[in-house]
N, C-alpha and C positions, 0 to 999 in steps of 0.2 A: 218256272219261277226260279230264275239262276239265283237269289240270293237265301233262298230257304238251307237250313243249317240242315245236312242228314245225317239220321243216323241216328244219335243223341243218345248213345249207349246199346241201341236196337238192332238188332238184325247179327246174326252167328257168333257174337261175344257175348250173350247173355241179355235178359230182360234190366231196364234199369231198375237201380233200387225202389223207385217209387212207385213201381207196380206190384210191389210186393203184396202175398197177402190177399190178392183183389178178390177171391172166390168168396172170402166170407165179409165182402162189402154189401151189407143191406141184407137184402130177400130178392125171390125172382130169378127169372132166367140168365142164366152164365151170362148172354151180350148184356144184359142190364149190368151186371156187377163191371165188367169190362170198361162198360161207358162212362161208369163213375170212376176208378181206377183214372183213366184218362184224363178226365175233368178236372181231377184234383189234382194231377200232374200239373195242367196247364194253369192253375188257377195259382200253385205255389210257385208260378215261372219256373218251374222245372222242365218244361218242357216250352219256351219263348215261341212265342211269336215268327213263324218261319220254320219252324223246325220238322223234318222230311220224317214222316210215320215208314214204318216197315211196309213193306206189301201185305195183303191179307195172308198170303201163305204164308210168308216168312213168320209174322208174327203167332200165325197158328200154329207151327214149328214150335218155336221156342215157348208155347204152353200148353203142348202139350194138348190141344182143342180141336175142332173139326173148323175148316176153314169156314164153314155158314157163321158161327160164334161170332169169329172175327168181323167179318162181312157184316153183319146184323148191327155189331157196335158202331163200326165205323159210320154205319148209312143214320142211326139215330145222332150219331155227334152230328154230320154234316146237315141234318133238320132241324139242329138246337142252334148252329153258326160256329162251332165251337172248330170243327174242321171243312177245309175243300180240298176238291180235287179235280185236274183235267185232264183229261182223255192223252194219254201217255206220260205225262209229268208225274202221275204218285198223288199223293194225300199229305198234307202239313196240318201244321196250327195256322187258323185261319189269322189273318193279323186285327191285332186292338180284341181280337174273341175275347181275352181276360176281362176288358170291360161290360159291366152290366147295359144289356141290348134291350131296344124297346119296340124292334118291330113286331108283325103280325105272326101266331102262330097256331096252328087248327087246334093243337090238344089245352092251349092256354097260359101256357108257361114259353119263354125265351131263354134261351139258357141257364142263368140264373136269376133271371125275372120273372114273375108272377103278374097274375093280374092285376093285381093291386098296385104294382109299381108304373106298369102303368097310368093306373088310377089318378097317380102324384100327378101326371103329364096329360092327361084329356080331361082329368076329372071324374067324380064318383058316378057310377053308372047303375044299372038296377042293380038289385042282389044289396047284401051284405059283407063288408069288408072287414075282415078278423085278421087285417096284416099293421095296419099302420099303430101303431103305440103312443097316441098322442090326444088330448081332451080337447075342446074345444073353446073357445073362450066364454062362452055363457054372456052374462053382465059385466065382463073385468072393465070393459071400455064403457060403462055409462056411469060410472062414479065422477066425483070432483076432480080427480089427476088429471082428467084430457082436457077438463079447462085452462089448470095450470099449463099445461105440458105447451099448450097452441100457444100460450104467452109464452115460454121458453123459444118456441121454434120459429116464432116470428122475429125476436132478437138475434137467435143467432143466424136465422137467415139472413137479416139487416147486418150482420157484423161480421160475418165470415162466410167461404163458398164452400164450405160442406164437404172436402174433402183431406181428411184424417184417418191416416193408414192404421197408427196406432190408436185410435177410438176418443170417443166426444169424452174430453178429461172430467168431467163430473162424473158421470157414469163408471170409471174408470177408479176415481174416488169412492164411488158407494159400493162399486162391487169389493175392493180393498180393503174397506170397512167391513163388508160382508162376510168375508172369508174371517178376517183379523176375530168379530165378533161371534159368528157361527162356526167355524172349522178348527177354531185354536191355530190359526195357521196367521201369525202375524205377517202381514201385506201392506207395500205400498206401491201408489197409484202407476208408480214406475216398472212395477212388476207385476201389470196386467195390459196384457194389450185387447181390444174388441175384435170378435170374429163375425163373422156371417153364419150363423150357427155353428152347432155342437162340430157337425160335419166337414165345415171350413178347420175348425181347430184341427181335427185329426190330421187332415190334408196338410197343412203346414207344419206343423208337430215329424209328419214324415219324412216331409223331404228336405224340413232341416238338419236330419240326422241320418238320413241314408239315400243312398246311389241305386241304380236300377244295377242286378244282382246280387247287392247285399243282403242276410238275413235278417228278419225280422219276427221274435217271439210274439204268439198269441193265444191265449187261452183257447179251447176248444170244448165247447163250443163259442162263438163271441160275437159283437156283432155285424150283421150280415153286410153292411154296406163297408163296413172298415175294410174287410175282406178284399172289394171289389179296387176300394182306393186304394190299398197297397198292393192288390196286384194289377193295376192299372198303372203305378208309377214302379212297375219292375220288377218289383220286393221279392224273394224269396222267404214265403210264410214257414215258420215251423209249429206248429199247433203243439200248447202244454197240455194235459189233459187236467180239468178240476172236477171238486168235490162236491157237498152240501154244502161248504163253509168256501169257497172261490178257491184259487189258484193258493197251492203249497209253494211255501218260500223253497223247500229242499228241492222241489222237482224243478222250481225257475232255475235256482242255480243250477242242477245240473244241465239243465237244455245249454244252458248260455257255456258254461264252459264247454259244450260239446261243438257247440256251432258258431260262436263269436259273433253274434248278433251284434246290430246298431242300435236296437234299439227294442222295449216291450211294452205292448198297448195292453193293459191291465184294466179293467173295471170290476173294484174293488168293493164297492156300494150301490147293492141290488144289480147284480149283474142282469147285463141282457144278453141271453133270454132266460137265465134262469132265479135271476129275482136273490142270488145266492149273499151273504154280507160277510168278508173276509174280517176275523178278528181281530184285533188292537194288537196282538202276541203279533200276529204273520206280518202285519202292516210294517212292525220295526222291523224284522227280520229281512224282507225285503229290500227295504231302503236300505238295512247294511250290506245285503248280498251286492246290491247296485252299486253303492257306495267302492265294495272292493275289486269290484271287477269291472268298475269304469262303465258300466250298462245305464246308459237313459232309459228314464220310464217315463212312458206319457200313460196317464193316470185320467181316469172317464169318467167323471162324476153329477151325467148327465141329466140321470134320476134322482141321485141321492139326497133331494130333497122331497122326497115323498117314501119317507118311512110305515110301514103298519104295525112297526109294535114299537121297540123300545128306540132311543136316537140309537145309527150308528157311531162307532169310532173314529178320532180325526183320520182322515187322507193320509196316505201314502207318503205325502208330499208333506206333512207336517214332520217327517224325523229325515228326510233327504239331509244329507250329507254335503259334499264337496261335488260328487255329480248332481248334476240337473236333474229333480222330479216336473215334468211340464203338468201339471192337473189343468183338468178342462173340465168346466162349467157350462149350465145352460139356461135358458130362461125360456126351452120349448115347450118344455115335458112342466115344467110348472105353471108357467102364464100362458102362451099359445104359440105355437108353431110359427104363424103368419109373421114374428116380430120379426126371426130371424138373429137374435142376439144371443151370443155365445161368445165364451174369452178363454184367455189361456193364463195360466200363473206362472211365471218361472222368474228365474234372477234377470234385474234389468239389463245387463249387455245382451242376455237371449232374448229377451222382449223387443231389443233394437234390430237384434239380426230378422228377427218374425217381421219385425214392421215392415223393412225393406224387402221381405219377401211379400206380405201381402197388397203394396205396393202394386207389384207389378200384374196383381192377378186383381185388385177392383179398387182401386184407391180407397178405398175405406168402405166400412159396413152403413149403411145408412143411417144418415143423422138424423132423422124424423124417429126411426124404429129408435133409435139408442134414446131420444128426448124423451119418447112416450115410454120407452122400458124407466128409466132413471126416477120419471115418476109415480109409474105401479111399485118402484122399490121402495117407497115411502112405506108404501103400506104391505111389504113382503110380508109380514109375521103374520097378519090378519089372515090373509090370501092360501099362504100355506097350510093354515088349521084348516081352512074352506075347502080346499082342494083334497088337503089328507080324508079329510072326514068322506066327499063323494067319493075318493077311490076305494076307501075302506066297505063303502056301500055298494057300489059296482065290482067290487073282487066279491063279495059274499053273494051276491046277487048271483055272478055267473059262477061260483061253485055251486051255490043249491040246484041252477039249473042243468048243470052237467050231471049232478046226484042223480035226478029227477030224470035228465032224457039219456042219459052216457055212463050208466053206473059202474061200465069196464072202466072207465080212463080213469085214469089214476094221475098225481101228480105230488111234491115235495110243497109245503106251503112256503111262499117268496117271505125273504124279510122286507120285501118293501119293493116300488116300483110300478110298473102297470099291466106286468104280464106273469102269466101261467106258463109256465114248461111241463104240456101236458105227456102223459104214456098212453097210447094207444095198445090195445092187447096183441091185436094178427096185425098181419098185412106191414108194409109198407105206405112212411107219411108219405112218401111225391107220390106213389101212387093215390092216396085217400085224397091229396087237397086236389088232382087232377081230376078226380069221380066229384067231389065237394064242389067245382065252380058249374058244373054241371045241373046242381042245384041250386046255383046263384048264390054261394058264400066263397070268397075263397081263405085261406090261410098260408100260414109261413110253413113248410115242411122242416123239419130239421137239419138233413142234409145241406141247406140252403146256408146253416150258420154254425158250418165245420168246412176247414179245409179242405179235409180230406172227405167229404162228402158223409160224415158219418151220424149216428140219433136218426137212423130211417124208422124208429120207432117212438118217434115225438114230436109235435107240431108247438108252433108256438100261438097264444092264444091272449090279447091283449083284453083288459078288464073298464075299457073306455069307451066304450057304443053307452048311447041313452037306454034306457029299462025297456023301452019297445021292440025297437033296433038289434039289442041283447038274444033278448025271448026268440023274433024270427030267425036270428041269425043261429040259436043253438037247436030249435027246433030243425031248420036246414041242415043240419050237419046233422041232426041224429039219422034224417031221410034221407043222406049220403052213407051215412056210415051203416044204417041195415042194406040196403044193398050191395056195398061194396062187403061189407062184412061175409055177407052168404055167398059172391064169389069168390072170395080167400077161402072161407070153409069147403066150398067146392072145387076148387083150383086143385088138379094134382099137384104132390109134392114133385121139385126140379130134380131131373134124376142128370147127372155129370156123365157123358159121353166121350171119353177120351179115345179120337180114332190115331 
C-alpha cells in the first residue's frame, strides 16, 4: 500500500500523544484497553485513513507489554474493519474505517455499529430494540391536516416541480414563526433553510465551516452518529467533558483557545445521551465566549421540544452575537421520524451559502414531507402536550421497571427528552450490550458516544418502546444482566505483565 502515511509519531521516538493513558481505558484485558486506545485515535482522524501501525513488537517496545497484548489488539481492530494488513506490507488504518459500517459480524456489533443500526437498514427483526430514540407516529396522520395537506400538494404539484434546495417557503414561514413565538429567538423566513432531517443539518452545518483536518469541539459524551459524520468528513474531534447541568462555558473556552477549532456541536437542551439542560447563565456566556474568539456554534435542538418538568431556557442562538450560532431543529423526535424534516437557523447570507450546498447533495428535502409537516404545525401546541404527556408515562414506566428488575443501575433524572443515561455497577457496557443481544435486546454501550471510547460503565437506554415491548425488553436485559453479572463476579481481576 505505497500510499499509507507511516509511522504517525510510532515507532523509536515515542508513543503518540493520543495513546496516552490507555491502561485505565474501560475494564478488561490490557488488548481490550489497547483496541479502544486505537479506535479513538482513528475515530478523532488522528490517526487518517492510510496510516502505517508500528509492528507488534515495536509497539510492545514502546509500552512496555508483552508482544501477545499487541498481537491480541491488533487481530480484534482487523475483525471490527477498523485495521488490515498483508502478508509483508505491515498493518494501517483501514480506509473510509472511520465511517459507521453495516456489514456482517459474529459477536454482533461492527465497529461502531450495533445491531440496531442495522436495524435502520433491513428493518426490526426479533428481539427488542433499546437503541433507536424515536416514538412512533400513533394517529398523527388520521386527523383533518392530510386532507388539507393532499389539497396543498395537489396545487403545488400543478404549479411547480418540486425542487427547492432552500425549502417549501410556507413551511419556512411557520417554522420562523415557531422559533420567533416558542424560542424568543426572532426569525425570518430568509433565515431558515429546510433539511432532510436533524442529521442532514449537522452534515451541512460541518462542512460549511471546516476542512478535512481541522478541529472540531464536542461535548463528551454526545451524540453517537455526529461522531461518525465528522469523522467521516475528516474532522479532528476534541471532546469537552460535561456535567449534570451540559457543557461549562469555562472549560469551552479553554478547549478552543487550546486547539483553534472551526467550529462546536453543542446540544444544549436535553442532551443526547444524557437528557442533561444547560442554564440560561452558561447559554450567554457561551455565545460571548464564541462571540470573542470568532468560534461557530452549531446548536442541536433536536429534542428540545419534549421537556419533563419545567420549559427550558432560550437557545444558544438567541444571544449570538456577530459570529454565527447555526441552531438546528427537528420535527423527528416530536412528530415521526418517517417525515424527515429538519432546518437550520442562521443569518440569511449563511442560509444562501447552505442552500447551494444542499443543492448539490439532493436538491431539496421533499415537498410532499414538508406540505404534510406545515400542516401537522397547525396543530404543534396540541401535539406536543400529547406527546410530552406519553413520554412522561413511558420514562416512569421504564424507571419503575428497572426499580423492579435492575435495582443496581442507577441513573441522574433527564430534564427532558427520550432517554436514560443509565450506571451499570461491574463489568463493562460493550461487553453487557454484547451478552444483551444474545438475549434478543440490544442497546447503545457508552463507549459508542465518546470519542475517546469512554462511560464503559453506561448504556443508553431510550423511554419509547409501547408498555408491552417495555416490559419484555427490561425483563431481557435483567436475564442478560444476571448472567453476565456472575461472570464479572467471577472473572479474575487483570493482573499487568510487563515483560
Amino acid at each position: 500500500m505505497a500510499t499509507a502515511q507511516s509511522g504517525f509519531g510510532f515507532g523509536g521516538t515515542g508513543l503518540v500523544p493520543s495513546l496516552a493513558g490507555w491502561t485505565s481505558m474501560g475494564s478488561g484485558p490490557l488488548y481490550r484497553r489497547l483496541a479502544e486506545a486505537i479506535r479513538g485515535a482513528i475515530r478523532r482522524s488522528e490517526m487518517p485513513s492510510g496510516t502505517r501501525l508500528p509492528t507488534e513488537r515495536a509497539l510492545a517496545v514502546e509500552l512496555s507489554v508483552s508482544r501477545s497484548t499487541v498481537v491480541a489488539a491488533y487481530d480484534l481492530l482487523r475483525e471490527e474493519g477498523w485495521l488490515e494488513s498483508r502478508q509483508g506490507s505491515g498493518t494501517w488504518v483501514r480506509r473510509h474505517s472511520s465511517v459507521v459500517r453495516f456489514g456482517e459480524d459474529r459477536a454482533g456489533f461492527v465497529g461502531r455499529a450495533t445491531a440496531s443500526f442495522r436495524a435502520l437498514i433491513e428493518g426490526p427483526g426479533e428481539g427488542v430494540e433499546f437503541t433507536c430514540a424515536a416514538l412512533t407516529a400513533g394517529d398523527l396522520f388520521a386527523g383533518p391536516a392530510m386532507a388539507r395537506a393532499l389539497e396543498d400538494l395537489d396545487r403545488a404539484a400543478r404549479d411547480g416541480i418540486g425542487y427547492e434546495a432552500i425549502g417549501y417557503a410556507p413551511l419556512r414561514a411557520a417554522i420562523a414563526d415557531h422559533l420567533t413565538r416558542r424560542w424568543s429567538m426572532p426569525t425570518t423566513m430568509d433565515e431558515v433553510i429546510i433539511t432532510t432531517g436533524a442529521q442532514q443539518a449537522v452534515g451541512l452545518a460541518a462542512a460549511l465551516y471546516a476542512r478535512p483536518g481541522d478541529v472540531a469541539l464536542v461535548e463528551d459524551p454526545t451524540y453517537l452518529a455526529a461522531i461518525d459524520m465528522f469523522t467521516a468528513a475528516g474532522l479532528r474531534l476534541l471532546p469537552v467533558p460535561i456535567g449534570v447541568q451540559g457543557i461549562r462555558a469555562d472549560r469551552l473556552r479553554d478547549a478552543a483557545i487550546a486547539s483553534s477549532p472551526r467550529l462546536a456541536y453543542l446540544m444544549p437542551t436535553y442532551h443526547n445521551p444524557t437528557g442533561a439542560l444547560m442554564p440560561a447563565r452558561e447559554r450567554i456566556e457561551i455565545a460571548a465566549a464564541a462571540n470573542e474568539l470568532q468560534l461557530p456554534i452549531v446548536e442541536d435542538l433536536t429534542v428540545a421540544d419534549l421537556p419533563l418538568g419545567d420549559e427550558p431556557p432560550p437557545p444558544i442562538g438567541a444571544f449570538q452575537g456577530d459570529v454565527p450560532v447555526l441552531t438546528i431543529g427537528s420535527l423527528s423526535k416530536l412528530l415521526w421520524g418517517g417525515l424527515r424534516i429538519g432546518w437550520i437557523r442562521a443569518p440569511a447570507p449563511v442560509v444562501q451559502r447552505l442552500a447551494r450546498m444542499k443543492l448539490v447533495t439532493d436538491h431539496g428535502t421533499s415537498t410532499v414531507s414538508q406540505i404534510v409537516a406545515l400542516h401537522l404545525m397547525d396543530d404543534l401546541d396540541a401535539i406536543r402536550e400529547r406527546r410530552r404527556e406519553t413520554v412522561r408515562e413511558r420514562k416512569a414506566m421504564l424507571e419503575g421497571l428497572l426499580g423492579e428488575w435492575l435495582p443496581g443501575w442507577t441513573w441522574d433524572p433527564p430534564g427532558g427528552g427520550l432517554c436514560l443515561w443509565v450506571r451499570i455497577p461491574v463489568g463493562d457496557a460493550t461487553s453487557f450490550a454484547l451478552a444483551a443481544t444474545r438475549h434478543g435486546v440490544t442497546v447503545v454501550p457508552g463507549p459508542m458516544t465518546s470519542v475517546d471510547g469512554k462511560f464503559s460503565d453506561r448504556i443508553r437506554l431510550p423511554f419509547v418502546l409501547d408498555p408491552d415491548a417495555m416490559r419484555d425488553g427490561v425483563e431481557r436485559l435483567a436475564s442478560a444482566w444476571r448472567e453476565y453479572e456472575a461472570e464479572a463476579d467471577s472473572a479474575p481481576r487483570a493482573v499487568r505483565i510487563v515483560v
